[in-house]
PLY file of the C-alpha trace (Angstrom):
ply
format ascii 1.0
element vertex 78
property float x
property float y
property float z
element edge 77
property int vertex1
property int vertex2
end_header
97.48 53.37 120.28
99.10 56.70 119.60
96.96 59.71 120.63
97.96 61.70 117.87
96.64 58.92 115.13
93.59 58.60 117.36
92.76 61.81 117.06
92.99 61.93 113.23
90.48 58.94 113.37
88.37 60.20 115.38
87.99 63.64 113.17
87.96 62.22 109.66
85.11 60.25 111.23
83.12 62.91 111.66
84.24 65.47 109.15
84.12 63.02 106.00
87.24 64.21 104.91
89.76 67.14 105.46
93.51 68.55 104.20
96.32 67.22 105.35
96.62 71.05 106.48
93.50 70.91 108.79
94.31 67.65 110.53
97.44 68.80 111.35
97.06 71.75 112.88
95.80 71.27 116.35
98.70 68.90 116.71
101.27 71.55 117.58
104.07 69.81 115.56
105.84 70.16 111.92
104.39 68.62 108.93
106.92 66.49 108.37
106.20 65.12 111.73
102.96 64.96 111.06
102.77 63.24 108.00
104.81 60.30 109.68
101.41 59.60 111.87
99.54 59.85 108.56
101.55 57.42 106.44
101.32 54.73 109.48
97.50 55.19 109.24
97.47 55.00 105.55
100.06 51.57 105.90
97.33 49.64 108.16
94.76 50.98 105.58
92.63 53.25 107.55
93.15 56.41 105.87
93.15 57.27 102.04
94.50 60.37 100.29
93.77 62.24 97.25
95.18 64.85 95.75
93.67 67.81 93.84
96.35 70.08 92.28
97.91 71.23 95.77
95.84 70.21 98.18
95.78 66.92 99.75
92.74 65.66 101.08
92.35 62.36 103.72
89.86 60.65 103.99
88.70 57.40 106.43
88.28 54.06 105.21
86.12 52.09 107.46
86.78 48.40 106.23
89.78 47.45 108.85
87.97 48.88 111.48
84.74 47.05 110.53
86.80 43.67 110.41
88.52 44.85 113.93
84.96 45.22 115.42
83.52 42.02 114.31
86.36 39.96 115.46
86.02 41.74 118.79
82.67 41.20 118.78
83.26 37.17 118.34
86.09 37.34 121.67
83.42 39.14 123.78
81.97 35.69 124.80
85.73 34.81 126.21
0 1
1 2
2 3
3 4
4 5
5 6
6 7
7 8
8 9
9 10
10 11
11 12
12 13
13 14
14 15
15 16
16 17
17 18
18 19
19 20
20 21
21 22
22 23
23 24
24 25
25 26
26 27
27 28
28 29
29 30
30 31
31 32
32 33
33 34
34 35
35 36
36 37
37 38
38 39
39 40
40 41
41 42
42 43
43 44
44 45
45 46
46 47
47 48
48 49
49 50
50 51
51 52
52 53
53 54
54 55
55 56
56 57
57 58
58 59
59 60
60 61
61 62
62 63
63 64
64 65
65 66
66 67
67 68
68 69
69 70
70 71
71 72
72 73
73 74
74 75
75 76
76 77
């Protein structure tokens, strides 16, 4: 529910994947800070990182959300 994680969702879903850099930066906070949004997203399994030497790429993994939607889907009649 937090804008700031909704926002990195909503970009890594239509930029494949990015650096840890470029999804931070129109954030307006630290890294640090940052990075605490990214390891809750990568804890419920939404996000993936690799790195590659010193860069840090993320990445979105679509399975939770697919399992979110189709249990949605099945409440709808409710």
């Amino acid at each position: 529910s937090d804008a700031t994680r909704r926002s990195v969702l909503e970009r890594l879903g239509e930029a494949q994947d990015l650096t840890v850099s470029e999804l931070a930066q129109p954030h307006g906070m630290s890294l640090t800070g940052f990075m605490k949004h990214l390891r809750v997203l990568e804890n419920a399994g939404l996000v993936w990182r690799t790195k590659e030497g010193r860069i840090v790429r993320c990445a979105l993994s679509p399975e939770p959300m697919q399992e979110a939607a189709m249990w949605l889907s099945r409440c709808e009649k409710f």
